[in-house]
C-alpha positions, -999 to +999 in steps of 0.1 A: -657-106-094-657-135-122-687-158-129-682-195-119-697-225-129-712-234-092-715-274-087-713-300-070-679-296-067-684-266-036-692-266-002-716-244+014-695-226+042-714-195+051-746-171+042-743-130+036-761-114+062-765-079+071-740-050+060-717-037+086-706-002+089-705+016+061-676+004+037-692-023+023-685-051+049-711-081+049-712-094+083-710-136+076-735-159+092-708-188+096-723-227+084-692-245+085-670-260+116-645-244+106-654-202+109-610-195+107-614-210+071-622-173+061-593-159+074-566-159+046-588-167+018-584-145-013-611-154-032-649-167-026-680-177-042-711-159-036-741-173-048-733-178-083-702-152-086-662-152-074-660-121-053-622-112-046-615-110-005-601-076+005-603-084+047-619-106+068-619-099+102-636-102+135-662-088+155-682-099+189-708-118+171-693-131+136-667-127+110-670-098+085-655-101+052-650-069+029-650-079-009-635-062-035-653-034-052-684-037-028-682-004-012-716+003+001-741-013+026-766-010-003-740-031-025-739-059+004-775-058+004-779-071-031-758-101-017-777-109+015-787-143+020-764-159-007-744-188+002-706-188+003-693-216-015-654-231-017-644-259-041-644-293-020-606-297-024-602-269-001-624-285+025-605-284+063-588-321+062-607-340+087-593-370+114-598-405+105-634-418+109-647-382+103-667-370+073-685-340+058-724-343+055-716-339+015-698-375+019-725-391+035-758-378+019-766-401-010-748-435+005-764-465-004-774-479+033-771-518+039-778-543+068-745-563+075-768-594+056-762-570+024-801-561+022-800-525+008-824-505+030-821-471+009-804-439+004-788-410+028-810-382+020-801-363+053-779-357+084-794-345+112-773-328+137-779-331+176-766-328+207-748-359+213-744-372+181-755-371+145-780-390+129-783-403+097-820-398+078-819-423+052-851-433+026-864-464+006-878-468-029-910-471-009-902-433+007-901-455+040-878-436+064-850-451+086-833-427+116-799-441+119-774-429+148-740-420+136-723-445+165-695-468+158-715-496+170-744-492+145-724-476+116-704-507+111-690-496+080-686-459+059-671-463+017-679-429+004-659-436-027-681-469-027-707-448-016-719-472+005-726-476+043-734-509+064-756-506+096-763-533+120-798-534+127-802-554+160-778-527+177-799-501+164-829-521+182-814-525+215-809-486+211-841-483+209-853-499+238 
């Protein structure tokens, strides 16, 4: 295991959770879309640490992961509850029109009249689709669905997103 300098650059992808068995296997609560991601990875950071990946494999109810030199339930259960972090340029490449919550959280939000109506602060998920939790200056909050014909536009390296606000209204009603 080697420090790392944790940032901004990571995603989260998964949480320790209880030991399994007795060789030191931490069973995985998985927070990512993507739960094959841990298969072939050598290398992982938990909480604040690089732990090398021995085996990751399956079981009925999640994936285990067995890091190097943790060889004991009581060693995995120093880790539980950390967060398992990759760098973002090993995020799974996603189709066109798609994004990760980490792209979206902090857009600037703005009516197609180029009002600014505030920041992404959140992204709610739900059944049929997400929604976008954005706030003011004012702390006034805006719920905006993540549809094609209310998001009218999405610049993440502009960091900026434009909503049309009489769609949103006819949603609403």
């Amino acid at each position: 295991m080697t420090k790392s300098s944790l940032s901004e650059d990571r995603i989260i992808v998964g949480k320790i959770g209880k030991a399994y068995g007795l060789k030191g296997e931490a069973r995985i609560i998985s927070l990512t879309d993507f739960p094959e991601r841990f298969f072939g990875m050598e290398e992982i950071a938990v909480g604040d640490r690089i732990f090398r990946v021995d085996s990751v494999r399956e079981d009925s109810k999640s994936v285990l992961i067995k890091f190097q030199n943790i060889n004991s339930p009581e060693e995995v259960s120093l880790l539980r509850g950390k967060l398992l972090t990759v760098d973002k340029k090993d995020a799974a490449p996603l189709a066109e029109g798609e994004y990760y919550t980490f792209d979206i959280i902090g857009l600037n939000v703005y009516d197609t009249r180029n009002n600014r109506l505030g920041e992404v602060v959140n992204v709610l998920k739900t059944g049929s689709n997400d929604v976008y939790e954005a706030k003011n200056e004012d702390g006034k909050e805006l719920l905006i669905p993540a549809l094609k014909k209310v998001v009218k536009e999405i610049d993440v390296s502009g960091k900026r997103m434009v909503v049309d606000l009489a769609e949103m209204e006819t949603l609403e009603k």
